[in-house]
C-alpha positions in Angstrom: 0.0 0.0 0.0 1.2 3.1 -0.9 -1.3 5.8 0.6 -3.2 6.0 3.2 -6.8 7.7 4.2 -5.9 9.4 7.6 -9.4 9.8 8.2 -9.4 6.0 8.0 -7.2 5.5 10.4 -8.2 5.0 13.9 -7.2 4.7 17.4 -9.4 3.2 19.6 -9.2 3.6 23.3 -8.6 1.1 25.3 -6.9 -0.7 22.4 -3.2 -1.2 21.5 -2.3 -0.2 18.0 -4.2 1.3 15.3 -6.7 0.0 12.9 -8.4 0.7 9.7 -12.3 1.4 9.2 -13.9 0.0 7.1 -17.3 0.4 8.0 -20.2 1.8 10.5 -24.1 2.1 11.6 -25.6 3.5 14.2 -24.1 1.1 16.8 -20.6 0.9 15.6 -17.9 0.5 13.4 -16.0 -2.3 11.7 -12.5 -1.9 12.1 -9.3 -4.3 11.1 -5.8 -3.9 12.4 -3.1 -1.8 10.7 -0.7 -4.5 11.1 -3.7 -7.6 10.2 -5.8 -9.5 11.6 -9.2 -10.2 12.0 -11.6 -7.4 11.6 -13.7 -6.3 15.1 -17.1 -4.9 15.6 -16.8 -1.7 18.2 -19.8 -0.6 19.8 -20.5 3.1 19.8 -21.5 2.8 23.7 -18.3 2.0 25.2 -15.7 2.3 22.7 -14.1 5.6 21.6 -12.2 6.3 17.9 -10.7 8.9 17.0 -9.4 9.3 13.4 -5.7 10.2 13.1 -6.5 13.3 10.3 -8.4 14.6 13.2 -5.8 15.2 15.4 -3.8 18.7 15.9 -1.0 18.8 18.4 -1.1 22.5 20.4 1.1 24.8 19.9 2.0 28.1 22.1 0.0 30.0 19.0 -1.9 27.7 17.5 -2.0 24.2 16.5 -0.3 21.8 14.2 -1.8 18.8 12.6 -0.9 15.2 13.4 0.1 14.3 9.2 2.4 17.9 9.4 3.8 16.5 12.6 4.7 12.7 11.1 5.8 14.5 7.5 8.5 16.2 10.0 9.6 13.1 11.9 10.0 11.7 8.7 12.3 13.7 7.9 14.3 12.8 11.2 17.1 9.9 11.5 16.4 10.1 15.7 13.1 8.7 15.9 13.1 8.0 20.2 12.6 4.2 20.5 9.4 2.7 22.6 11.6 2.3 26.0 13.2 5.8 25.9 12.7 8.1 28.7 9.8 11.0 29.1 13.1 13.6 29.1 13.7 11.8 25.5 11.0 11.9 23.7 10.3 15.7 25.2 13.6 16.9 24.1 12.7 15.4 20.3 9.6 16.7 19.8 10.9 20.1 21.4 13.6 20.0 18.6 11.2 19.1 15.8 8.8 21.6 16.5 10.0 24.6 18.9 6.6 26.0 19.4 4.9 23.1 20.9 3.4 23.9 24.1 4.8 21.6 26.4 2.8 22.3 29.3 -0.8 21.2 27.0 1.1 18.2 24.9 2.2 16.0 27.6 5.3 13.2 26.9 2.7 9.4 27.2 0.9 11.9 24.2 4.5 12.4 22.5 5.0 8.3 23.0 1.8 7.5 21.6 2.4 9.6 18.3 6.1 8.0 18.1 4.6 4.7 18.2 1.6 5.2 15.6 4.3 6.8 13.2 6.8 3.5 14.1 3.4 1.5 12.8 2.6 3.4 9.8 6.1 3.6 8.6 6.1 -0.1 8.9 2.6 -0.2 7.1 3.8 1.6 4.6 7.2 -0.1 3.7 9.5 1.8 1.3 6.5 4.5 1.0 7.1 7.9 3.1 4.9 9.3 5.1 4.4 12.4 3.0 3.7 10.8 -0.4 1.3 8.3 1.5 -1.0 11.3 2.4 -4.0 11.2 0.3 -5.7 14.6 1.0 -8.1 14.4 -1.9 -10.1 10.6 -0.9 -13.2 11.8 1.9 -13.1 9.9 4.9 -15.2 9.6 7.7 -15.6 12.3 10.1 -15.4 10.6 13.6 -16.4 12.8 17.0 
């Protein structure tokens, strides 16, 4: 695969990973792995999504998408591995984007975004984040 939907691809609380939707009703959605697997019904009652294109990091004026934020850590060779430290993965995002407000965007949130870039990279194989971005396919709008 060599783009992505962003709106596409969720995050499900409670849940480890990330997973594609493919479809929903009224009482849920139909999601399926990233990485493979089965696919899962999620009920809207207990379950929250959230779709990756929907998420903005803050910054000390303003925000900054989640897709701007992986195009620049793909453009970094020091991606922070899983077991680093909270000082580590901190000090990376404060490098990669000097306005992030650091006091709103706390460091399990900068772990969590490290890890669903580690998975999408992997996803995507050779592909790079920024060509895999597909702004022009609709996606679901998930609340």
């Amino acid at each position: 695969m060599s783009q992505l939907n962003f709106q596409k691809v969720v995050s499900v609380t409670g849940m480890s990973g990330l997973y594609h939707l493919r479809s929903h009703n009224k009482t849920g959605f139909s999601i399926e792995p990233l990485a493979g697997g089965a696919i899962k019904f999620i009920s809207n009652e207990k379950d929250k999504i959230v779709a990756l294109g929907n998420i903005d990091l803050t910054l000390n004026s303003g925000s900054i998408p989640l897709m701007e934020v992986f195009k620049l850590m793909n453009g970094s060779n020091r991606i922070p591995k899983a077991e680093a430290a909270n000082s580590v993965f901190s000090n990376f995002f404060r490098n990669l984007i000097p306005d992030l407000d650091g006091s709103k965007v706390y460091p399990s949130s900068l772990r969590k975004i490290t890890g669903w870039y580690v998975q999408i990279v992997g996803h995507l194989s050779n592909a790079s984040i920024e060509n895999s971005i597909n702004e022009k396919e609709d996606g679901l709008t998930i609340l």
